[in-house]
C-alpha positions as protocol buffer text, in pm:
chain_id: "A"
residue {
  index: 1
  type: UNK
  ca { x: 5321 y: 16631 z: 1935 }
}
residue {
  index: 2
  type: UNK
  ca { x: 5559 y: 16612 z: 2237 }
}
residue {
  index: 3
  type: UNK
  ca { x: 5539 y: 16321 z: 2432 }
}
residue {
  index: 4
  type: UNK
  ca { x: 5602 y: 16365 z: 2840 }
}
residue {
  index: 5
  type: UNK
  ca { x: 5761 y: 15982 z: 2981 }
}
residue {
  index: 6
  type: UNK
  ca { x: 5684 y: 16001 z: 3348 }
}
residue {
  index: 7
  type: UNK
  ca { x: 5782 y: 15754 z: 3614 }
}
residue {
  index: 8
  type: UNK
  ca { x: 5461 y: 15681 z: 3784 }
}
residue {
  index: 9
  type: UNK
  ca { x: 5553 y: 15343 z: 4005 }
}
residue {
  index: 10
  type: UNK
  ca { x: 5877 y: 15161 z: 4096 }
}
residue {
  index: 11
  type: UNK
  ca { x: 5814 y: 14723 z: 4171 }
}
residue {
  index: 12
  type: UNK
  ca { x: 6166 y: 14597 z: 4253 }
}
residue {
  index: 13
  type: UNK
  ca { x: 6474 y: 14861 z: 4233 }
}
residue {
  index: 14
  type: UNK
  ca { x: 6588 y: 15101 z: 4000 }
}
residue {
  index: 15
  type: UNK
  ca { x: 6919 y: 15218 z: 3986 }
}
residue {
  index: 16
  type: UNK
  ca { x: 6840 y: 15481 z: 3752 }
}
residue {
  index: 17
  type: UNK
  ca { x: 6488 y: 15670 z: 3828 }
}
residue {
  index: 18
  type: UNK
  ca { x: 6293 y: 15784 z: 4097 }
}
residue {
  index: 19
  type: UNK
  ca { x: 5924 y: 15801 z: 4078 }
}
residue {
  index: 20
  type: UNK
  ca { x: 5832 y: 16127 z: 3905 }
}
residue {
  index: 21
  type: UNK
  ca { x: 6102 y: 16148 z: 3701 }
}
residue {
  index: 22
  type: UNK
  ca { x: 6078 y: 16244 z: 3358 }
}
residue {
  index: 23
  type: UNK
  ca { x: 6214 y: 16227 z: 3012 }
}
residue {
  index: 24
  type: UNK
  ca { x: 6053 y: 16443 z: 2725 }
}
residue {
  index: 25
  type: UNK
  ca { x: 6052 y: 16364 z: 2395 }
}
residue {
  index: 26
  type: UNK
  ca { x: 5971 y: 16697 z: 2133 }
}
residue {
  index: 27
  type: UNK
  ca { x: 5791 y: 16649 z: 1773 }
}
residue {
  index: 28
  type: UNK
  ca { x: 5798 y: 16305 z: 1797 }
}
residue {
  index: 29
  type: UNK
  ca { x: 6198 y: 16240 z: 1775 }
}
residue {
  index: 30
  type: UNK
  ca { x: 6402 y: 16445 z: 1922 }
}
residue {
  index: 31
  type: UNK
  ca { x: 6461 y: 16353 z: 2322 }
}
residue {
  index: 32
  type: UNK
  ca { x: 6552 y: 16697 z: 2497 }
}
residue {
  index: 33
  type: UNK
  ca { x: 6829 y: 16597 z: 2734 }
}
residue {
  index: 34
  type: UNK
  ca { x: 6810 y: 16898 z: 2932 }
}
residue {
  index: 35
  type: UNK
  ca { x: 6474 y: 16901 z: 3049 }
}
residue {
  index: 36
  type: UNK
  ca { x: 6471 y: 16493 z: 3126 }
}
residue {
  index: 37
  type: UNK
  ca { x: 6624 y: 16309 z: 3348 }
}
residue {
  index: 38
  type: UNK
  ca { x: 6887 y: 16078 z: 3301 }
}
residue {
  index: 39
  type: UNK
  ca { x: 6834 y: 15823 z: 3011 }
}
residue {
  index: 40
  type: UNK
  ca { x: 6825 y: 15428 z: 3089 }
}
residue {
  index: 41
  type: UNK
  ca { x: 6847 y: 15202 z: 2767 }
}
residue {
  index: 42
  type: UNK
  ca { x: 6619 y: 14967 z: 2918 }
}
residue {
  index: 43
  type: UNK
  ca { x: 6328 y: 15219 z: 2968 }
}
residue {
  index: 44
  type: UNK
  ca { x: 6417 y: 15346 z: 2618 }
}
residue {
  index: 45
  type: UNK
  ca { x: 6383 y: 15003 z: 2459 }
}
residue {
  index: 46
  type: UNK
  ca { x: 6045 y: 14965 z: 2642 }
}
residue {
  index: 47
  type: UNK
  ca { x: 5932 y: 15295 z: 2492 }
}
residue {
  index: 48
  type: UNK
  ca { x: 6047 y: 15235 z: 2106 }
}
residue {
  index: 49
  type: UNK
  ca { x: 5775 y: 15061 z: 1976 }
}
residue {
  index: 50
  type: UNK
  ca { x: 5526 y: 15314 z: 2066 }
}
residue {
  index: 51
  type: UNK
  ca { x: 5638 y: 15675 z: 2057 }
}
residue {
  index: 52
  type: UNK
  ca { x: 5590 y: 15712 z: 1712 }
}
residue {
  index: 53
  type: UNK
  ca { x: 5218 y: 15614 z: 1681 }
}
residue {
  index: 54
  type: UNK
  ca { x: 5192 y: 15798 z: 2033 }
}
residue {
  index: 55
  type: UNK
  ca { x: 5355 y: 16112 z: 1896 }
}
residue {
  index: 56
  type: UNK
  ca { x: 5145 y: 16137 z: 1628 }
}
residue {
  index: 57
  type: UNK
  ca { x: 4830 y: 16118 z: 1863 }
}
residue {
  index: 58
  type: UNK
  ca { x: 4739 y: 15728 z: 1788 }
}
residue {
  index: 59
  type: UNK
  ca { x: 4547 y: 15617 z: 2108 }
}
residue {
  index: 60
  type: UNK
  ca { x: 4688 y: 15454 z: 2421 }
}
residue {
  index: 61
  type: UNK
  ca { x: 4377 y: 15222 z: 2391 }
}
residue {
  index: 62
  type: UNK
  ca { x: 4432 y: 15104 z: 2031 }
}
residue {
  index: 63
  type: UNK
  ca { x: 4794 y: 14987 z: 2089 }
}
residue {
  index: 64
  type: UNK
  ca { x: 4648 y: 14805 z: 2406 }
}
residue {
  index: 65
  type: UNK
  ca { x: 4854 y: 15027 z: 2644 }
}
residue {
  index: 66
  type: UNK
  ca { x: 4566 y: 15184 z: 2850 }
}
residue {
  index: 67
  type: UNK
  ca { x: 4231 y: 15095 z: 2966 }
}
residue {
  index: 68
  type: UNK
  ca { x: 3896 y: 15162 z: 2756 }
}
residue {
  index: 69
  type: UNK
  ca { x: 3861 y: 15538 z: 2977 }
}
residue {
  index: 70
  type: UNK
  ca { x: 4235 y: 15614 z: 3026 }
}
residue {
  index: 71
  type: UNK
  ca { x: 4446 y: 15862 z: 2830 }
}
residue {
  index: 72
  type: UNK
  ca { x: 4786 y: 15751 z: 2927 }
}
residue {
  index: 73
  type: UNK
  ca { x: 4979 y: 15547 z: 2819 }
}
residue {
  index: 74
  type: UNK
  ca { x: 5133 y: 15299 z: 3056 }
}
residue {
  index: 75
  type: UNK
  ca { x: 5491 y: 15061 z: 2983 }
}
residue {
  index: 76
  type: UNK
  ca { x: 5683 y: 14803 z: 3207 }
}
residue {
  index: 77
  type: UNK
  ca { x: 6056 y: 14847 z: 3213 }
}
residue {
  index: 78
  type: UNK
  ca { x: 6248 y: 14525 z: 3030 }
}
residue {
  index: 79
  type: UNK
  ca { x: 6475 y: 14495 z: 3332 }
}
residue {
  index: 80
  type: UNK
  ca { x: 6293 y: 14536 z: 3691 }
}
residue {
  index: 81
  type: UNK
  ca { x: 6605 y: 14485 z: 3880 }
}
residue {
  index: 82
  type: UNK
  ca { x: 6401 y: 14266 z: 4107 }
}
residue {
  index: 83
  type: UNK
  ca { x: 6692 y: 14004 z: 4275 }
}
């Protein structure tokens, strides 16, 4: 299953995405560089735990990252750049 990483909400600066950005990840693995935007390490860190189970269509509500009527997935980037 591909897996679509959107940027929904900025708190604080980013120096790297702008809301609606994207980065798409096919069959679970492979991250398709030309149809994302540019890669940050942090937001990739904060993504690692769960594409896996998300790829392979685990629920956003079983690994506790969506409410109990929600779909989507939702992550916090490690580093909000908020000074």
């Amino acid at each position: 299953m591909d897996l679509i990483v959107r940027v929904k909400e900025i708190k604080g600066t980013c120096p790297v995405y702008r809301v609606g950005d994207s980065i798409l990840i096919r069959e679970g693995y492979i991250l398709d560089t030309k149809k994302s935007s540019t890669v940050c390490m942090h937001s990739l860190a904060s993504l690692m735990p769960y594409y896996v189970a998300l790829s392979r269509g685990i629920s956003p509500q079983s690994l506790g990252l969506s409410g109990a009527k929600n779909d989507r997935a939702y992550l916090q980037c490690l580093d909000p750049c908020e000074v």
